[in-house]
C-alpha positions in Angstrom: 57.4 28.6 -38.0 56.5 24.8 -38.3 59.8 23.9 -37.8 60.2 25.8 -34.5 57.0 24.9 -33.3 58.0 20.8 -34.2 61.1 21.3 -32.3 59.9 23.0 -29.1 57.4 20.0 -29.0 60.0 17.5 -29.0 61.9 19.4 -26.4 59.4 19.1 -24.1 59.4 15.6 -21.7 56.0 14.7 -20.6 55.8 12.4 -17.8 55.1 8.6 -19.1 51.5 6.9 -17.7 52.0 3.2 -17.3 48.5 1.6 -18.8 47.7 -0.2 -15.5 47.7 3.1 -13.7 45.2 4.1 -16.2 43.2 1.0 -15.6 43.6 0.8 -11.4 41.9 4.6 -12.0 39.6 3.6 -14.1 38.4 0.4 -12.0 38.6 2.8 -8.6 36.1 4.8 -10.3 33.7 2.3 -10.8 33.9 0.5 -7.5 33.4 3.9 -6.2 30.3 4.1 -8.2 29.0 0.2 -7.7 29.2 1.4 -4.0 27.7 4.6 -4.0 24.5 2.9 -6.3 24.4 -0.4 -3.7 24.3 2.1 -0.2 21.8 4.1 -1.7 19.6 1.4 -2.9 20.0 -0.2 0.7 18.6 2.8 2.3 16.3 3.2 0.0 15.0 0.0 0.6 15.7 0.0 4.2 13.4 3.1 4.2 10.2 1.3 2.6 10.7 -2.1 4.6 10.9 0.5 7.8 9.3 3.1 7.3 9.5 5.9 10.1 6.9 5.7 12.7 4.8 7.8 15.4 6.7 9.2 18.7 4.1 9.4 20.2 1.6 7.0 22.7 -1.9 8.6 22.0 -4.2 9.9 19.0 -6.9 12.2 18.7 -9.1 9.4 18.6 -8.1 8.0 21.5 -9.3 11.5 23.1 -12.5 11.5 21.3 -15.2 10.0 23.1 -16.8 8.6 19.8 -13.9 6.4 19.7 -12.7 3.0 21.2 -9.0 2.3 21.3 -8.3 -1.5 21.2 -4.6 -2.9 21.3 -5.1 -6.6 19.8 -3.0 -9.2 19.5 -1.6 -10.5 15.2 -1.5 -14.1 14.9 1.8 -13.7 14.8 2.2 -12.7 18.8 2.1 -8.7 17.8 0.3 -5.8 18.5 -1.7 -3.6 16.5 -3.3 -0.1 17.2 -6.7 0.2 16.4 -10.0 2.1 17.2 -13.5 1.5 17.1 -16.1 4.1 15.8 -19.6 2.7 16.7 -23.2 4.1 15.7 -26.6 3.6 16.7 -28.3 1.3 14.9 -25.9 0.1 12.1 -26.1 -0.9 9.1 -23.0 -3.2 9.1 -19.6 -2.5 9.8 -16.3 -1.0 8.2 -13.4 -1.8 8.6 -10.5 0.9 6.7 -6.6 0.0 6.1 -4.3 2.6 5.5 -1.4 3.0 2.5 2.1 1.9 2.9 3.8 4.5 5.3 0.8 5.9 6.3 -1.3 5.5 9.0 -5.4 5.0 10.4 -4.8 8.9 10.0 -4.9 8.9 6.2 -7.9 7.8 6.2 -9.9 9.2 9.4 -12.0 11.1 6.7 -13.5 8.3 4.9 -13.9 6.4 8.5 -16.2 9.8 9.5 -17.8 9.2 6.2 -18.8 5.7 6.7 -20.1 6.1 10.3 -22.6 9.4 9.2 -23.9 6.6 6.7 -24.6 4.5 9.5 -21.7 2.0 10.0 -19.8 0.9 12.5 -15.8 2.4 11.8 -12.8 0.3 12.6 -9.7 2.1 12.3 -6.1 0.3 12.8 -2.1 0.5 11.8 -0.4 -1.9 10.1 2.5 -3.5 12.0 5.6 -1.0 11.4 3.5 1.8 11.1 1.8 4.1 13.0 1.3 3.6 16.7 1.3 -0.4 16.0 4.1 -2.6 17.3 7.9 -2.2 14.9 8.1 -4.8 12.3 9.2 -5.5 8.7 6.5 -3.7 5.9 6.9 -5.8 3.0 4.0 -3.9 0.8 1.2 -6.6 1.2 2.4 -10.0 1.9 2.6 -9.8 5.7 -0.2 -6.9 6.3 -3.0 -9.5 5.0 -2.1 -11.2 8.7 -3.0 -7.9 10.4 -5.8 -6.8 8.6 -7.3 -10.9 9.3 -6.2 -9.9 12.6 -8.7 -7.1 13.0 -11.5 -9.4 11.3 -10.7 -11.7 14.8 -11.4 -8.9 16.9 -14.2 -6.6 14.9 -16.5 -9.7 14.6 -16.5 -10.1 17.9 -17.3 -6.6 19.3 -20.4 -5.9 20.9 -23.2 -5.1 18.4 -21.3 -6.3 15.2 -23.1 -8.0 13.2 -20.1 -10.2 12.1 -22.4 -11.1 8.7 -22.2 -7.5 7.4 -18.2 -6.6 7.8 -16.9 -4.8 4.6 -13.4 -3.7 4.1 -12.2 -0.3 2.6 -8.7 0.1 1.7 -6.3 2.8 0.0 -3.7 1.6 -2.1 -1.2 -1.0 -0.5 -4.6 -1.1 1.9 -6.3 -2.0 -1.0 -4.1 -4.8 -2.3 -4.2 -5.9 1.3 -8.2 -5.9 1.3 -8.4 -8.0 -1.9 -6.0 -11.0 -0.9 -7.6 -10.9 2.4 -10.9 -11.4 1.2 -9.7 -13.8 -0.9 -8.6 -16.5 1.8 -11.4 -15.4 4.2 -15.1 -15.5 3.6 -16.2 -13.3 6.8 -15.3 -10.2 4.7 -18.6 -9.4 3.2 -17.4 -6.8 0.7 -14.3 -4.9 -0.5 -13.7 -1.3 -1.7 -10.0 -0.8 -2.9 -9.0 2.1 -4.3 -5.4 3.1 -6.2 -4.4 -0.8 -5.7 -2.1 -2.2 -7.6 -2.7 -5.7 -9.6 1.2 -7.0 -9.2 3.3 -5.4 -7.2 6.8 -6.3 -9.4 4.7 -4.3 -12.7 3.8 -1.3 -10.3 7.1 -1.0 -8.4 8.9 -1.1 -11.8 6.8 1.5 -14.0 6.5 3.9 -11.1 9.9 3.6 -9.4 10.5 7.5 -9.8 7.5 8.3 -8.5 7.7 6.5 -5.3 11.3 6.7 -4.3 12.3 9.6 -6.6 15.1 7.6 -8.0 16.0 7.0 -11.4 14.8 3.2 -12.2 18.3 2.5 -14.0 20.6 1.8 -12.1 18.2 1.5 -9.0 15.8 -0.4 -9.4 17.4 -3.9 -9.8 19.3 -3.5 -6.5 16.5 -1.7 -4.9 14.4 -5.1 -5.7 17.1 -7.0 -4.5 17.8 -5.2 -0.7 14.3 -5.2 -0.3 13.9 -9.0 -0.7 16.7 -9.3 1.8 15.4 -7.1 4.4 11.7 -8.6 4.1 12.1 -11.5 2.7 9.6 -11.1 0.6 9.6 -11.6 -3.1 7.7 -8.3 -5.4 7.1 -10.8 -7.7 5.1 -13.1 -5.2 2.5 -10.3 -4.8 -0.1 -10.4 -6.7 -4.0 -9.2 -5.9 -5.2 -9.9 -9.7 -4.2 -13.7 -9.1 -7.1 -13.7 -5.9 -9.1 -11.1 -6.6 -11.3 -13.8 -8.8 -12.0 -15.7 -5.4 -14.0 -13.3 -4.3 -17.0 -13.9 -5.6 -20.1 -14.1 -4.8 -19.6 -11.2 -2.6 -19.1 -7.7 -3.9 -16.2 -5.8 -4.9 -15.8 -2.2 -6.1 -12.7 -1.2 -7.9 -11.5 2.7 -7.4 -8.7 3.9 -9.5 -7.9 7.8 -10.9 -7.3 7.9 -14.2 -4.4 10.5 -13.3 -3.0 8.2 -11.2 0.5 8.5 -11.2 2.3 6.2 -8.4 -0.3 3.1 -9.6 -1.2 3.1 -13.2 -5.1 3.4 -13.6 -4.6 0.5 -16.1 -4.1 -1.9 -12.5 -7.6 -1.0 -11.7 -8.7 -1.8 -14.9 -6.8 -5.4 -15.0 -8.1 -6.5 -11.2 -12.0 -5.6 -12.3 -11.3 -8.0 -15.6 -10.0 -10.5 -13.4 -13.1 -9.9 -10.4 -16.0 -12.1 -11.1 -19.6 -10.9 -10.2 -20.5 -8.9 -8.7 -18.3 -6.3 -9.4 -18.0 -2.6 -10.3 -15.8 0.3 -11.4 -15.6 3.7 -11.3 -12.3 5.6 -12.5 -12.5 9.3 -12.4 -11.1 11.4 -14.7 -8.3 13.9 -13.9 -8.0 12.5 -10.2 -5.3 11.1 -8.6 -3.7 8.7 -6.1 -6.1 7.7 -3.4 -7.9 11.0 -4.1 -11.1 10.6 -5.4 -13.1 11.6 -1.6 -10.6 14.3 -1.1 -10.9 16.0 -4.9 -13.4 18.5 -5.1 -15.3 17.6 -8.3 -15.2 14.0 -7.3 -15.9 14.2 -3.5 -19.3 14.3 -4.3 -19.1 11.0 -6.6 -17.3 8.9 -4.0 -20.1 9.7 -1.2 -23.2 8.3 -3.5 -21.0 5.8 -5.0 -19.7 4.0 -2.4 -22.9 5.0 -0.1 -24.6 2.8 -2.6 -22.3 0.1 -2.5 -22.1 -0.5 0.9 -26.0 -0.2 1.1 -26.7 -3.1 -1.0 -23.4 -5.0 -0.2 -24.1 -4.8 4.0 -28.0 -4.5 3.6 -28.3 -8.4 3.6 -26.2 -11.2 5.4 -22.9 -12.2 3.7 -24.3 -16.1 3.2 -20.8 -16.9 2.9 -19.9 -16.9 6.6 -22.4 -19.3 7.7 -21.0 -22.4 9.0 -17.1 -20.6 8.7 -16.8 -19.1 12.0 
């Protein structure tokens, strides 16, 4: 039976693969793959350096008579969409900046928040989002420019005192409110909450979470398409290295300890690097940028940052006299 089965194998003639045929397939299957991983990290980055943006011309705010709209110029020759919430008798003034790919609509509640507490609200879109002008978001680098840009033009509205202007901002709004601070001294206080401390760290432990890609073989070429497209370097971007040149004026540091798209241990690391005055408050079991919208902390966030912005805007910020 051996025999038989020995000599019907060597009667059959199976065709002969040359070895470079093997390896021409072999190499064709990676390049297909190389170029299938590149084009979808390109879009990928494409998609957060332009991010989609309203159709629209108009907001509900600008049909709201509590509400200003003011289109104002970046120092860059832009223009920015923003909108002005005033009160009687005010305390001081906030002004609110939105998350990457978001919009002044993520954060309307807080800006209703802050005006029942008796503050003026300012309310605007970054460049490339919203109803602002098109333009490259590059995650905090450029946006410090447009949020400056609305210091210009909030300091100089009618009844602002331009002494008493705090900033509140929501994860890359955040990041955004701490460098800004940092170069400019007419920003009497900050509030960031779900920022991160270096950009390259967060982008790299929660790649998944924000582009819902796996971080190898992504990431690297991810990193590298968005550097192209922005020009702007992750690893350049750091709010922990300026946080510290804040002081003397107040910050307050917001982070979820269930925060999944920024660690809650960036929250920790920018209040280490904050000198005084400075304060933290990380809620258990809440998430990104959701400690005013999650029930059992809702209540938290109103006292807390009520009585920040009490004692932070209840004086004159010293540090703009003579600066402006």
């Amino acid at each position: 039976m051996s025999g038989s089965f020995s000599r019907l194998l060597s009667s059959l003639r199976f065709p002969r693969v040359r070895p470079s045929l093997i390896v021409r397939f072999v190499l064709g299957g990676l390049g297909v793959g190389i170029a299938a991983i590149l084009l979808i990290s390109a879009g990928a980055a494409w998609r957060i350096t332009h991010p989609p943006q309203e159709s629209q011309i108009q907001t509900r705010l600008d049909k709201d008579v509590g509400w200003v709209r003011f289109d104002f110029p970046t120092r860059d020759g832009a223009t920015l969409a923003g909108w002005f919430g005033p009160v009687i008798d005010p305390i001081g003034t906030v002004i609110l900046a939105h998350g990457a790919g978001g919009s002044h609509q993520d954060i309307l509640g807080k800006a209703h928040f802050v005006r029942r507490a008796g503050y003026h609200a300012f309310v605007f879109d970054f460049l490339g989002h919203g109803l602002s002008d098109s333009g490259v978001v590059s995650l905090g680098a450029y946006e410090v420019k447009d949020l400056l840009a609305a210091v210009d033009l909030v300091v100089r509205l009618p009844g602002v005192d331009p002494s008493r202007v705090a900033v509140l901002g929501d994860s890359m709004g955040g990041a955004v409110a701490i460098m800004a601070a940092a170069r400019d001294p007419r920003i009497a206080a900050v509030i960031a909450e779900s920022s991160y401390a270096r950009l390259d760290r967060t982008t790299s432990e929660s790649f998944y979470e924000f582009l819902q890609l796996p971080a190898f073989p992504f990431a690297g070429p991810v990193k590298f398409f968005g550097r192209l497209f922005s020009g702007v370097d992750v690893t350049d971007i750091n709010p922990v290295n300026e946080i510290g040149r804040i002081s003397p004026r107040p910050v307050f540091i917001i982070h979820g300890s269930a925060d999944r798209q920024v660690s809650a241990q960036a929250g920790r690391e920018l209040y280490d690097a904050a000198q005084e005055p400075r304060v933290i408050w990380q809620p258990a079991r809440v998430g990104h940028v959701a400690s005013f919208y999650t029930f059992y902390s809702r209540f938290d966030y109103h006292a807390r940052v009520g009585a920040f912005l009490a004692q932070a805007l209840g004086r004159p910020n010293v540090a703009t006299e003579g600066d402006v």
